[in-house]
N, C-alpha and C positions, 0 to 999 in steps of 0.2 A: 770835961776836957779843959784842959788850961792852956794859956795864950802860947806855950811854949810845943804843945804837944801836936803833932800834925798826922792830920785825915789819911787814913792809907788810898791808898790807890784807886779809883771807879774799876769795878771790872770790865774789860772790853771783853765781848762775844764776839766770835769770829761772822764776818759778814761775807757774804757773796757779794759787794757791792762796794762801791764807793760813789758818794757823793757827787753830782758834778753842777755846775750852774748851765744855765738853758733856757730858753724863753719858751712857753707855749704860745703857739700863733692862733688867730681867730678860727682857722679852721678846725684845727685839733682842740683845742677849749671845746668848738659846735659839738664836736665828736662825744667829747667826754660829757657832755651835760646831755646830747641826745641817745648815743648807742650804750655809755658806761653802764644805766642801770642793766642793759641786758645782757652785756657781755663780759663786766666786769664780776669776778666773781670775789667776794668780802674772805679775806681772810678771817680764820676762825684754826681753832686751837683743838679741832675735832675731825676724823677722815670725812673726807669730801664724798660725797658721793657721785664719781663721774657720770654714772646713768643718769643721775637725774639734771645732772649739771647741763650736762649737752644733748638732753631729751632723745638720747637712744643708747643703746650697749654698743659700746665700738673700740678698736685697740686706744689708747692714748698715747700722745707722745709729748713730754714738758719740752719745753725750751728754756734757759737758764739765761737772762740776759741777753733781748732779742735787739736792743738800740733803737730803730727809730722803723723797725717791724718788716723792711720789704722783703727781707727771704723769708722771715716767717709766714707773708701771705701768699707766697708764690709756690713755697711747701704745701700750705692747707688746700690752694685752687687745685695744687696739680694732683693731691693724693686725700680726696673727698669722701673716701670711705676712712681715713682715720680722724679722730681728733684732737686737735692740739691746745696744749695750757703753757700759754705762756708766762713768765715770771719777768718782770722789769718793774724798778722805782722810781724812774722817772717819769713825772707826768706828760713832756714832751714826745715821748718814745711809745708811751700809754696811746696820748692822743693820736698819734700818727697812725699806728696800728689800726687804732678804731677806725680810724677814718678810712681806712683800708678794707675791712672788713663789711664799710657801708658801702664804699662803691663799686664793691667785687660782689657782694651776697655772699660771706661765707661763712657758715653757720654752723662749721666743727672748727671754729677758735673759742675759746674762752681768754680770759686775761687776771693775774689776780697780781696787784699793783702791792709786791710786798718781796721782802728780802725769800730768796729762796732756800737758803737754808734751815729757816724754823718752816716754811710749806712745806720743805720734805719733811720735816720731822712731826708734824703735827698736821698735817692735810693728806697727805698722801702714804696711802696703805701699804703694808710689805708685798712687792710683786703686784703692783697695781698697774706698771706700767712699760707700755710696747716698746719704748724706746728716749732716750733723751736726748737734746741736741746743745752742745758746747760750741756758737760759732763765734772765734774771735775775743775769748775773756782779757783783761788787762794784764800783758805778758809782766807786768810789774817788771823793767828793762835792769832795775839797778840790785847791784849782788844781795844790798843789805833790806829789801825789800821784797825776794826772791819767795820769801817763808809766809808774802800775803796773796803770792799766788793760790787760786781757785781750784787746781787739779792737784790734789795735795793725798795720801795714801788716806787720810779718816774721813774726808771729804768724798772721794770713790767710793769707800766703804759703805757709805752712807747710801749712795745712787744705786750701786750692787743692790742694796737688800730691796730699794723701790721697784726694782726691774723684774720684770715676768723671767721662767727659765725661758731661752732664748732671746729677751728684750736684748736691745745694743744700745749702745753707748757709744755717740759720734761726736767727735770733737775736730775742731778746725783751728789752725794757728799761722800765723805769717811770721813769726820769727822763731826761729830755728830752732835757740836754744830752749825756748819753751817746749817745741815739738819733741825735741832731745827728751827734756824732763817728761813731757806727759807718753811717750813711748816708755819710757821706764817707769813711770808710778804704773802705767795701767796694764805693762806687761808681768809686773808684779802681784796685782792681784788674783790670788787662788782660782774665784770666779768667774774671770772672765777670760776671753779665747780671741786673739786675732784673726779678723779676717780675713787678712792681708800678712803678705810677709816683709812684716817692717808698715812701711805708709801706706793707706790705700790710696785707690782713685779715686776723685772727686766722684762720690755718686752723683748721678742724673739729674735727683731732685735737689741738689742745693744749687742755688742760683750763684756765678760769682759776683761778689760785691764791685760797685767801682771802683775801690780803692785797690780791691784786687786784680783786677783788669789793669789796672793802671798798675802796679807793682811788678807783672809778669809782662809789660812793655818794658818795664824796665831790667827785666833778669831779675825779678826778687821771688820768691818760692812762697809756696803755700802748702801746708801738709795736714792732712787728713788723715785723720784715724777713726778708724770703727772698729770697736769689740762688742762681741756678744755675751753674755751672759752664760753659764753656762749650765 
């Protein structure tokens, strides 16, 4: 190649994630250097074996980008017959979690600190799993940015084929138009069936976040959807 000729492009892979900066505090650092080796689970490019993962045969259920873990540990205390894998990259969010799971005892989470869209493709088996949980992805606000949202039709596709017949597919959003968009990508898919007609109700077991507390003081809306698999 000569001085005139130019590199094409890095190919970018679609990621579940984006970047964010964050301090891990002394407790969550404790966490991860004391609980990580046993609950963090190592990405690897081969199916996981959940039985042996979580030392018993039990439904599963992923969670896609949990933040800094409180529903996700308030799901696993309240429904201890199933267990949950959660998926987040940041070490803060990591930490937090664990540290959560030390001082409750809960011992149907797993964690595997890695982008989730190659863990679906490469960790988790077709119909391996009970159910998935979407609470709160990056509605990505602005028009020209809309196409790096998360609930995307090859993106569902992808979740469809991990999910057991009857597994569900639960998603949570606070702005509208994103609720708009993932109402129509996930009413469009073949496989899966509404619960509900139109938005469900907040099931039982998701806790609401503060911020969501604080936004229905304010009049601002929160919309839940569940499909099943079908």
């Amino acid at each position: 190649m000569n001085d005139t000729d130019e590199a094409p492009p890095p190919h970018r892979a679609i990621r579940s994630f984006v970047l964010r900066a964050g301090r891990t505090t002394v407790g969550q650092a404790r966490a991860l250097e004391t609980l990580g080796p046993r609950y963090l689970v190592p990405y690897q490019t081969t199916p996981l074996d959940l039985a042996a993962t979580f030392g018993r045969d039990a439904p599963t259920v992923l969670e896609i980008g949990f933040g800094m873990g409180d529903a996700t540990a308030h799901i696993a205390a309240l429904r201890p017959e199933t267990n949950f894998l959660g998926c987040e990259v940041h070490p803060p969010g990591v930490g937090a979690l664990l540290k959560l799971i030390g001082e409750r005892g809960l011992a149907n989470l797993r964690i595997v600190q890695h982008d989730a869209v190659e863990v679906l493709d490469h960790m988790l088996a077709p119909g391996s799993l009970a159910g998935v949980h979407i609470f709160f992805p990056d509605p990505w606000h602005k028009l020209r940015h809309h196409k790096r949202r998360l609930i995307q039709p090859p993106f569902v596709q992808k979740l469809v084929s991990r999910l057991a017949p009857g597994g569900y597919l639960h998603c949570a959003t606070d702005w509208e138009p994103y609720a708009q968009q993932m109402l129509a990508v996930l009413g469009a898919n073949p496989d899966l069936r509404n619960t509900a007609d139109g938005y469900a109700p907040r099931p039982d077991y998701r806790p609401p976040t503060k911020f969501e507390r604080r936004g229905l003081r304010l009049g601002h809306g929160v919309w839940d959807l569940v499909f099943q698999r079908r």
